[in-house]
N, C-alpha and C positions, 0 to 999 in steps of 0.2 A: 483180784478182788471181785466179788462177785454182789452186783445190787440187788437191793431190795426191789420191791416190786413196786412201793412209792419214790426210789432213786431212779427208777427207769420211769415211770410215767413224768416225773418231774422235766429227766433229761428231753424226751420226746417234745413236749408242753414246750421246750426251750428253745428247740429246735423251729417246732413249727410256729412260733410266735412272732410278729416284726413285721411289717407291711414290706411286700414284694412291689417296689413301683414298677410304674411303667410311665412310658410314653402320656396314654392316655391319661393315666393318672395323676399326673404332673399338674394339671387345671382343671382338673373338673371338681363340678358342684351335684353333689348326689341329694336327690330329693326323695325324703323319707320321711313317707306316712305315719306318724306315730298316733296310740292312744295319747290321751293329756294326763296332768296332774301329777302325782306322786310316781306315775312311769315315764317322765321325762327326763330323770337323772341317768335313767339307762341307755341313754344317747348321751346328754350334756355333759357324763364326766369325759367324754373322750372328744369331745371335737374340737379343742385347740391343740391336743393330739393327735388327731388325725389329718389338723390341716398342716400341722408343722414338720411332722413323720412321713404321713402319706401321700401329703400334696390332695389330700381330698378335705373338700369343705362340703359341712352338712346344710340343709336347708329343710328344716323341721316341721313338715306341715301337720297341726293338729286332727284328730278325727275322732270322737264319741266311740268307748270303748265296744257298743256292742252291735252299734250298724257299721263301723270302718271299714269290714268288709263288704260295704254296699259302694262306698267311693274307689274301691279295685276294682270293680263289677261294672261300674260306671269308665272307668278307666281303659279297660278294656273293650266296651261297648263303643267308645268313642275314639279308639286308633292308639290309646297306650301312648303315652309321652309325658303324666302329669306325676306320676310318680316312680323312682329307679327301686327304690324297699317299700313294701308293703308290710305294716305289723296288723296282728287281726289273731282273733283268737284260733286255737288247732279246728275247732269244730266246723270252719270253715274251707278246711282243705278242698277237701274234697267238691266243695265252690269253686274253688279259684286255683289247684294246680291243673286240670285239664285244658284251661285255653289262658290262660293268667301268670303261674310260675314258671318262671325258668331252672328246669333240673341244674342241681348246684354239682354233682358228681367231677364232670372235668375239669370244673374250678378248685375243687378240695384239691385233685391232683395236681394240677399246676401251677398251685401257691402254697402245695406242702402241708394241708391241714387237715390232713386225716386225725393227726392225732390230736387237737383243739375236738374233732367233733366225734370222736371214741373217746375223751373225756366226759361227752354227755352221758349223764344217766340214763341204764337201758332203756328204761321206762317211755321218757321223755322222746328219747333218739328213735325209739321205733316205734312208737304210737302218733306222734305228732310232729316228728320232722319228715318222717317218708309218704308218698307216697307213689302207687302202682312200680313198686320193687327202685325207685329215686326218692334223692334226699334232694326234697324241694326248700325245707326252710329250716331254720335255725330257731331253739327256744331263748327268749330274753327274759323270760318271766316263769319257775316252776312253782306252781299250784297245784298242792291236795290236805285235804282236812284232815285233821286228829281231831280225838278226845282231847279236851284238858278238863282235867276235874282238881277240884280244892281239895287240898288234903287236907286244912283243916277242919272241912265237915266230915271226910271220910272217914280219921284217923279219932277223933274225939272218942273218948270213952264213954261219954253220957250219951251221943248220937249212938254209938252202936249196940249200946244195949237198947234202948230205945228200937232202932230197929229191930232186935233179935226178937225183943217181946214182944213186936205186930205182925213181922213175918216169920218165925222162928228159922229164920236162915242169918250171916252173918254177912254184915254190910261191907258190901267188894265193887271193885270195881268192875261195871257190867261184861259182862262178854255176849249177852244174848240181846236184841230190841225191850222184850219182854223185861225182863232183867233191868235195862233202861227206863222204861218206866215207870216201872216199881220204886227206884230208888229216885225216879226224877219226882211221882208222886208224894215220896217223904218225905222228900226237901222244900216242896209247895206249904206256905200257907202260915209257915210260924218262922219265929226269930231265933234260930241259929249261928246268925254272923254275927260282924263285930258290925254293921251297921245299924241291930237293933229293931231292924221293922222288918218285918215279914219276907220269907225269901221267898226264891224259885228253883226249881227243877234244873230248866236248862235251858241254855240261849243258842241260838244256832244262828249262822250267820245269815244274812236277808234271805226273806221269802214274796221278793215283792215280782211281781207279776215275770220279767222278764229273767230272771235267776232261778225261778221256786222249784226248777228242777234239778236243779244240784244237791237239792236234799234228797227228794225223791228217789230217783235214778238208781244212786248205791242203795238204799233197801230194797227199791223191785228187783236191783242183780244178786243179791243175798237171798233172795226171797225164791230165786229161781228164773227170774226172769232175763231179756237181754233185750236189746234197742229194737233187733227184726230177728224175723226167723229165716230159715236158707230159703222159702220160697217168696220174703220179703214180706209178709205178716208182720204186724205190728208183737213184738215179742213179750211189751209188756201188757196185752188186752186179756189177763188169764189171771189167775190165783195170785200170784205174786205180784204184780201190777196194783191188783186188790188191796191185799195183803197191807202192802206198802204203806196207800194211800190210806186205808184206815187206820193203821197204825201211827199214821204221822198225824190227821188231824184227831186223834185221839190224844197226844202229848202235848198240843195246843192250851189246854187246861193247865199244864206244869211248869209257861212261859210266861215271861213278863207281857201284859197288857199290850196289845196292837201290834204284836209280832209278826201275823204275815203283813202288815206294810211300813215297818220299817225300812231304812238304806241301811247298808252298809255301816257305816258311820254310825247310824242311831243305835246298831246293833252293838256296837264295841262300844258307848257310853253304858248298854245297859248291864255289861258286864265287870265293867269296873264300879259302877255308881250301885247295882242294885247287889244284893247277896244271890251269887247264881254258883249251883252245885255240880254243873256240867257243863261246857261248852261244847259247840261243834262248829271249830272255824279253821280256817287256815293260817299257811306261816307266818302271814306277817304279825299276829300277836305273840308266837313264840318268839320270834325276830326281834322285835322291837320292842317289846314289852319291857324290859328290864332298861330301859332310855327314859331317859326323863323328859328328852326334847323331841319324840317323835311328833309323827302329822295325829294320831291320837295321843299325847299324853297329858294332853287336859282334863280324860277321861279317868287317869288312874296311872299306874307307874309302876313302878319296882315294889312296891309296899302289898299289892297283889299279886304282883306276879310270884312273888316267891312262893306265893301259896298255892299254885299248879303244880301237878303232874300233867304227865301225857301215857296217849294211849290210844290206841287205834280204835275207829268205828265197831262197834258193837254189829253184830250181824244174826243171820237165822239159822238155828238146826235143824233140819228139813229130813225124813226117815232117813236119821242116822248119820246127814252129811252137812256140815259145817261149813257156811260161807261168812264173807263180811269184807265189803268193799269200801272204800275210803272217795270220798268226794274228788274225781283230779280234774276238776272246770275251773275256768278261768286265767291260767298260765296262759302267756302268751309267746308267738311267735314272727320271727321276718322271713320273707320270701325275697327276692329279686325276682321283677317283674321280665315277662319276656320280649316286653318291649323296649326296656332300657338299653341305650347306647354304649352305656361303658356298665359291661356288668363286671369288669375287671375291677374298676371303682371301688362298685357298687359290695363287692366281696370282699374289700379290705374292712368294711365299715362292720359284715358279718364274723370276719377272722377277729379282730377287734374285741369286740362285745364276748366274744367264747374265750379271750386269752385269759388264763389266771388271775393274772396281776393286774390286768385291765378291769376285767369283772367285776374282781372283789372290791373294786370302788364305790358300786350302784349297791350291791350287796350291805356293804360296809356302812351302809348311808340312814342315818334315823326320819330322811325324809322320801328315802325311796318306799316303793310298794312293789318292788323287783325280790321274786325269793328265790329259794335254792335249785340249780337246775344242773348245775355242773358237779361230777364227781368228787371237785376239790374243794364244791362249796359248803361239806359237812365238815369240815376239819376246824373244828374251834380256834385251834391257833392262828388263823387268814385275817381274825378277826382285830380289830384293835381299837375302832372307838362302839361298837355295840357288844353287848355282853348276851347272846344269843349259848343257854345252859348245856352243857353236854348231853347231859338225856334227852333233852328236848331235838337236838340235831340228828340222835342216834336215834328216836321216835320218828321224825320229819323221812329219815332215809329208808327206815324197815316199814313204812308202811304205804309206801311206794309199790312195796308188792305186790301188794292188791290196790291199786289205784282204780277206779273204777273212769274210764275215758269218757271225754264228747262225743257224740254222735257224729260220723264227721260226710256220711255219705252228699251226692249234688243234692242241692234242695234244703240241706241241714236248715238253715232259715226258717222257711214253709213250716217244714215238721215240728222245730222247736214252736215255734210261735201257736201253730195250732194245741200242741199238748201242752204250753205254758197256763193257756191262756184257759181250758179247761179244769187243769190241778188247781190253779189260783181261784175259779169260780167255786171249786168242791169247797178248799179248805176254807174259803172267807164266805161262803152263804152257809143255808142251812138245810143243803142237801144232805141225804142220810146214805145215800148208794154210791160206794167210789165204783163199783161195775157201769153203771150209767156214764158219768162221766167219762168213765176211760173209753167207755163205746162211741163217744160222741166226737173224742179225740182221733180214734182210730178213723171211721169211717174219712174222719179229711186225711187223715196221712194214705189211706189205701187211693184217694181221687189226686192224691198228689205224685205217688208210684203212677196210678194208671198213665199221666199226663205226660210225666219224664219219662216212662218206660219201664215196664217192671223188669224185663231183662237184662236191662241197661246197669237198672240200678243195683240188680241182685249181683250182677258181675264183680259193682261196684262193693258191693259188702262182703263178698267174698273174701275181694283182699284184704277190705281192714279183720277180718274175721281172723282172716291169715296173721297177721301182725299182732292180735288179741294170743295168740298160740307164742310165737316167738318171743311175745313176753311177759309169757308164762301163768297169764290170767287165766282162772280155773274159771266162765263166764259159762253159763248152761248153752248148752247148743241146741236150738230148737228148731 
């Protein structure tokens, strides 16, 4: 008899699943940095699991999802011994695997789990668990945005003639920016939904100061741009950097009232509560939307949701060449630190968290904020108390293609923080020059190279460059 190709991944998955004790393992209490909140069920469902199975008990120490890698930093600066897992977003690898993570490689080998982590989606597995040619850390959290758009504005017979007669073209779902805000302009200003009052364009997920590049980002890589150039130039100080930025605070006009300072949170109220004709968020509204008891379903439920499709970031035709990258910030990841004493432990806790069956607990969970990262985590049937659509998980997985990464080189901090903190001054004052701003960005990122080392750093971009190739991102090389 000869298997299928999901009979053979299963059997592998079977094999290498099951904690390998040891000696050490037998007593120890492994201390794991986690973000808070809604990503805490991605430890909790397993630790009377793991202390009863593994002989490892957890000890959960909270940290702020977007400095947490400032207390590894910290950990490390002061001799390593306060925490054995490190969780912290990809963008900071390249922070913290040079004097921080412990290459996990001979631990996959010697507990059997190569095939738990060749279950990771390419995507995830080589953009943000490796790095300099090792596998430093494990994803627990996969993030990247779709389209969702209503299909009942799109599909209306009265909206689309309506359309046809302003723009003599026929109301589709975008595939170009342009295109996007044509159709997000329609949707601004009059009452097309069932709520009666005035709708919007489109919502996209926060743009509050330390995030507001997660929008940005994919349209300057569509637009032609990339994070640096091979001589370490800031990549997006050019047209498409431009481009981007005008283009985004120009769609500003097609969004519900006080959008760049919304959270998170206020963002998902204005999508269920207001009539919006385009979203730009990530999975957990695909995920959890159709639950009635998630950590938003105060905001709205199953009675909207039905009313989405999905579809990939709209992007730029540039003479004649077609990009369009999809938002993939904010998934997260665990390292074991290279100071921990039982990283034998400390690997059952990462073997764990990738097993199927284990997984699909956090997954499964209408209170988690853990989405899809694992190969087997598209398969609707895993599912049994969220009702997470078939299209919706077949959109979530083909658009991974083009995910568009964090910036992950040493210093990603510095860099971010400086280019956050001037796109947030463009789009919320009333400057009229996104070239000015991006100049203003750039010169700190070029005095932040000079400091670290431009050669250091470019060696350093090399490789993720390398990894950007392997998988498969078509990202302009400049």
């Amino acid at each position: 008899m000869t298997l299928t190709r999901r009979e053979a991944l299963a059997g592998a998955l079977a094999l290498a699943a099951g904690c390998s004790k040891s000696a050490e393992a037998a007593t120890t209490t492994v201390k794991v940095m986690s973000h808070p909140g809604q990503i805490l069920p991605i430890l909790t469902h397993h630790t009377e699991y793991l202390k009863k199975t593994c002989g490892v008990s957890l000890r959960i120490l909270e940290s702020p999802d977007p400095t947490s890698y400032l207390d590894a930093v910290k950990d490390q600066q002061t001799g390593g011994g306060r925490y054995d897992i490190a969780m912290f977003f990809p963008r900071f690898n390249g922070e913290l695997a040079p004097g921080y993570l412990r290459p996990l490689d001979d631990l996959i080998q010697k507990h059997g789990a190569r095939p738990l982590f060749d279950n990771i989606v390419d995507a995830y597995r080589i953009l943000y668990s490796e790095w300099g040619g090792k596998t430093v850390a494990a994803p627990v959290d996969g993030d990247v945005a779709m389209m969702y758009y209503r299909k009942d504005a799109f599909e209306n017979p009265d909206h689309r003639k309506k359309f046809r007669e302003k723009h003599g073209t026929e109301l589709a779902v975008p595939r170009t920016w342009e295109e996007f805000a044509r159709v997000a302009e329609f949707f601004t200003g009059w009452a097309w939904g069932p709520t009666g009052r005035p709708g919007f364009g489109f919502q996209s997920a926060t743009w509050e100061r330390a995030y507001v590049e997660q929008q940005w980002a994919p349209m300057m890589a569509s637009a032609g741009g990339n994070w640096f150039t091979r001589d370490l130039k800031p990549g997006w100080n050019n047209a498409a950097g431009v481009r981007a930025l005008r283009d985004l605070k120009s769609l500003l006009s097609f969004a519900p009232p006080g959008s760049t300072s919304l959270s998170w949170n206020q963002t998902m109220e204005n999508i269920f509560a207001e009539d919006v004709a385009m979203v730009l968020w990530y999975m957990d509204l695909g995920r959890l939307g159709m639950s009635k008891n998630s950590w938003f379903a105060k905001n709205g439920g199953p009675e909207k949701m039905k009313n989405f499709g999905y579809a990939a970031w709209p992007g730029y035709e540039i003479a004649g060449q077609y990009r369009n990258f999809n938002s993939m910030f904010y998934g997260r990841v665990i390292g074991i630190s290279r100071f921990s004493k039982q990283p034998d432990a400390a690997f059952q806790v990462l073997k764990t968290v990738l097993t199927p069956e284990r997984r699909v607990l956090a997954l499964d969970d209408d209170q988690s904020g853990s989405d899809m990262f694992l190969k087997t985590d598209y398969d609707p049937a895993i599912y049994k108390k969220l009702a997470p659509p078939r299209e919706f998980l077949e959109t979530a997985r083909k658009v991974l293609d083009n995910g568009f990464p964090e910036m992950q080189v040493p210093g990603a901090g510095e860099y971010l923080d400086a280019l956050q903190g001037e796109l947030h001054a463009f789009l919320t004052g009333n400057g009229s020059d996104p070239a000015k701003a991006l100049q203003a960005a750039a010169d700190r990122w070029e005095a932040i190279t000079d400091r670290l080392g431009r050669s250091k750093q470019s060696g350093y971009w090399a490789e993720v460059s390398a990894r950007y190739k392997r998988a498969g991102l078509k990202v302009a090389e400049l």
